[in-house]
N, C-alpha and C positions, 0 to 999 in steps of 0.2 A: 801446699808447702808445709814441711813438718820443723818446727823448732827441735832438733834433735839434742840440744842441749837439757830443755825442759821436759822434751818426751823418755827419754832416759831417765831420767832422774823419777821422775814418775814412775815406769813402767817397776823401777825397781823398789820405791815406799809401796807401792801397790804390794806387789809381789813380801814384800815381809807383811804387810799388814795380814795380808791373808793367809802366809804362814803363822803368825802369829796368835792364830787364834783357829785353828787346826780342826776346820769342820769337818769331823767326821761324816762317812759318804759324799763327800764334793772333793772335786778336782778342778782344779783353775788350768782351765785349758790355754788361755793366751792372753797378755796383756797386748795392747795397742795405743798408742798415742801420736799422737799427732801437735800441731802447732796451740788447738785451744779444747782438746776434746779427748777422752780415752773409750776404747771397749775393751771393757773385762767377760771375759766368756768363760763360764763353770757350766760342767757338767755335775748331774747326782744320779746315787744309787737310788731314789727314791724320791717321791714326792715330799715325802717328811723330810729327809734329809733338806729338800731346797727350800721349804717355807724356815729351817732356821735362819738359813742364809739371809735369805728374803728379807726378812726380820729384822737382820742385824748389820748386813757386811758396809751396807751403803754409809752408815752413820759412824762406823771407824776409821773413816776419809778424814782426815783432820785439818782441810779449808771447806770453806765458805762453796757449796757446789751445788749444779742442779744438775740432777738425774732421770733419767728415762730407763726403763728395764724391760723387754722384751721376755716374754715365757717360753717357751713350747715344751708342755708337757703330755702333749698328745702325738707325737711322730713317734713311729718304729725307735726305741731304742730309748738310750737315758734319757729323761729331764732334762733341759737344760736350759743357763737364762745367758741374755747377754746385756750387762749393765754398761749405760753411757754416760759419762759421768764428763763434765765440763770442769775447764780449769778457771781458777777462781779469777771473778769478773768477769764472765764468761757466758753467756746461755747454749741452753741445745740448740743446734737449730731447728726451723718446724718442720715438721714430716708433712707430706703432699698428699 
């Protein structure tokens, strides 16, 4: 079930947060949200490009969240990460 009131609203602070601060070699491939959860997927030009990211993007979320971040910078093709980020009061759930 998707709260699509909330998943909106998110998808779109997301979406400026990350224009906002305009990493160079990254492209924000897709926001996604859902009822208590989002995935942000960026892809980079470069491993250097993604460890700023890395670095930085999670912690310009301005609530209270717990995050899990997938890598893969070993397949054919760009870097890319896909960050899961819970809405606040919320946890991830646990992976199996």
């Amino acid at each position: 079930m998707v709260d699509q009131e909330w998943a909106v609203k998110v998808e779109t602070d997301i979406q400026q947060i990350y224009d906002g601060f305009a990493y160079e070699g990254s492209h924000l491939e897709a926001v996604n949200c859902y009822s208590t959860m989002c995935s942000i997927k960026i892809s980079y030009d470069s491993t250097e490009n993604m460890d700023d990211v890395l670095g930085e993007f999670a912690m310009k979320i301005p609530w209270d969240l717990h995050s899990y971040v997938e890598v893969n910078n070993r397949a054919p093709g760009k870097p890319r990460t896909v960050f899961y980020i819970s809405r606040e009061g919320h946890k991830i759930p646990a992976r199996n």
